[in-house]
C-alpha positions as CSV (number, residue, x, y, z in Angstrom):
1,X,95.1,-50.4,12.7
2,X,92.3,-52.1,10.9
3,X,92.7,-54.3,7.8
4,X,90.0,-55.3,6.2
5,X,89.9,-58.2,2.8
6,X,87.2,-59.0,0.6
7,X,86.1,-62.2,-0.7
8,X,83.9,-64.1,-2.2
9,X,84.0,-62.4,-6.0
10,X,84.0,-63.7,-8.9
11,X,82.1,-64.2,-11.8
12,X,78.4,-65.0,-12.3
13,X,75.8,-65.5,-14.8
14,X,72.7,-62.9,-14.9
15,X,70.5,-63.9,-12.5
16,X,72.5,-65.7,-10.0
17,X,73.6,-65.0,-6.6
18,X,77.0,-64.2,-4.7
19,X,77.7,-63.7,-0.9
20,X,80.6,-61.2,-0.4
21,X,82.9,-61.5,3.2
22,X,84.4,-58.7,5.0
23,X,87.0,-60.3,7.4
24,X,88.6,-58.0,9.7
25,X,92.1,-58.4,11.9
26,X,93.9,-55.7,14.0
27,X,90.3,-54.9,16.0
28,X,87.3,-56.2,16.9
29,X,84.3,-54.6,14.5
30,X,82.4,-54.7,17.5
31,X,82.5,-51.0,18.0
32,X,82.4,-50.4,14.1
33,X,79.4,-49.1,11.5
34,X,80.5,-51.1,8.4
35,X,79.4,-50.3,5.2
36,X,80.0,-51.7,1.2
37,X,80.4,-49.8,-1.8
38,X,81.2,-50.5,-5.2
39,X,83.2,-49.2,-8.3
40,X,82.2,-49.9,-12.0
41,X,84.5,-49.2,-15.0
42,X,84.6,-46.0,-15.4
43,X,82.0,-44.8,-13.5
44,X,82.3,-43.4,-9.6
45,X,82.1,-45.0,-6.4
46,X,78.9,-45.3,-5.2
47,X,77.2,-46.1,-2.0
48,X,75.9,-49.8,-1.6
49,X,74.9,-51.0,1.9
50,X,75.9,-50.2,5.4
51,X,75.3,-51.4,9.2
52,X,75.5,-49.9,12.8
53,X,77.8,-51.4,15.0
54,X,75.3,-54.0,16.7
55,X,73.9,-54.7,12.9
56,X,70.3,-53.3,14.2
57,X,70.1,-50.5,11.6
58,X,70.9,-51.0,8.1
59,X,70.3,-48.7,5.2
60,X,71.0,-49.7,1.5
61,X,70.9,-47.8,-1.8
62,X,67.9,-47.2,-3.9
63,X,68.9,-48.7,-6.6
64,X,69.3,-52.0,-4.9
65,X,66.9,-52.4,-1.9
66,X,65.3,-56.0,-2.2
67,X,68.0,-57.1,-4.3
68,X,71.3,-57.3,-1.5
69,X,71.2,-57.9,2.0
70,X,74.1,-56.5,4.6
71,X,74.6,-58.3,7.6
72,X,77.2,-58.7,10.6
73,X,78.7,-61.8,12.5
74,X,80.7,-59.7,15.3
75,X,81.9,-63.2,16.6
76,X,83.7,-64.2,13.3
77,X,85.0,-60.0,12.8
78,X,83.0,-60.4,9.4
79,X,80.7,-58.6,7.5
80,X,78.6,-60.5,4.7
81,X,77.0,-58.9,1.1
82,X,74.3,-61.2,0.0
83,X,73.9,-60.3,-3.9
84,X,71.0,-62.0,-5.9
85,X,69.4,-61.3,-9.0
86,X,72.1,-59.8,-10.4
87,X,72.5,-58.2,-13.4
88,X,75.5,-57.2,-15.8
89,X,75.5,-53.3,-14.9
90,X,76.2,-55.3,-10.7
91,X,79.7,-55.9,-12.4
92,X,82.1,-54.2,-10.5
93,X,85.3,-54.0,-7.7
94,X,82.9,-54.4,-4.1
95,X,85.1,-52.8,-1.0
96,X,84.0,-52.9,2.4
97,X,84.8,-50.2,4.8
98,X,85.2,-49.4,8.5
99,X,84.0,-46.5,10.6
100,X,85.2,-46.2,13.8
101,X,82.1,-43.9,14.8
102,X,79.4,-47.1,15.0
103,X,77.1,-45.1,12.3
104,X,75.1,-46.0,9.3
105,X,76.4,-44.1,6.7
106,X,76.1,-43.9,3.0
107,X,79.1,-41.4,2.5
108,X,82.2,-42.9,1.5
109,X,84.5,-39.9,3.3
110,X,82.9,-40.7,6.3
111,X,84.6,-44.4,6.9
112,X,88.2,-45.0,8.2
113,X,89.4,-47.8,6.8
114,X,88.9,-49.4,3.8
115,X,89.7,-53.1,2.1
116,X,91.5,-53.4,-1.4
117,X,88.0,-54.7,-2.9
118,X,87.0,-57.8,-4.7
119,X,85.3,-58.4,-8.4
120,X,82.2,-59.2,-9.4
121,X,81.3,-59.9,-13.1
122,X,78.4,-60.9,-13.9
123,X,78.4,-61.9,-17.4
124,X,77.0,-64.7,-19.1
């Protein structure tokens, strides 16, 4: 078993910046790709950011390259989601996952476990 739990959300005016955590317990996410995705009101999931298990390889969506950064602290079993610049249309529930494989991947099918999420509003 792997439980993952957001934190870090909350809410934000335009323009400023939030740092999302991915704590893990149950395993180590050493062996783990870990990846972020997001869910909007009324819209789908969708594909943020995700890392290989040594957090050498990252790959991030188009529509927010330059603006996040994913990165990994296999000491502290975290995961970290630097957000700047953001904008109202950021606003939504962020969940890490888990995939036991070690891969980059942007497809949400493709991960094993998955947190409960946390929100982001960015609203001013």
């Amino acid at each position: 078993q792997v439980q993952l739990v957001e934190s870090g959300g909350g809410l934000v005016q335009p323009g400023g910046s939030l740092r999302l955590s991915c704590a893990a317990s149950g395993r180590t996410l050493s062996s783990y790709g870990m990846g972020w995705f997001r869910q909007a009101p009324g819209k789908e999931r969708e594909f943020v950011a995700a890392i290989d298990r040594s957090g050498g390889i990252t790959a991030y969506a188009d529509s927010v390259k330059g603006q996040i950064t994913i990165s990994r602290d296999n000491a502290k079993n975290t995961v970290y989601l630097q957000m700047n610049s953001l904008k109202p249309e950021d606003t939504a529930v962020y969940s890490c996952a888990a995939d036991r494989a070690g891969w980059v991947s942007s497809r949400g099918y493709e991960y094993d476990y998955w947190g409960q999420g946390t929100q982001v509003t960015v609203s001013s």
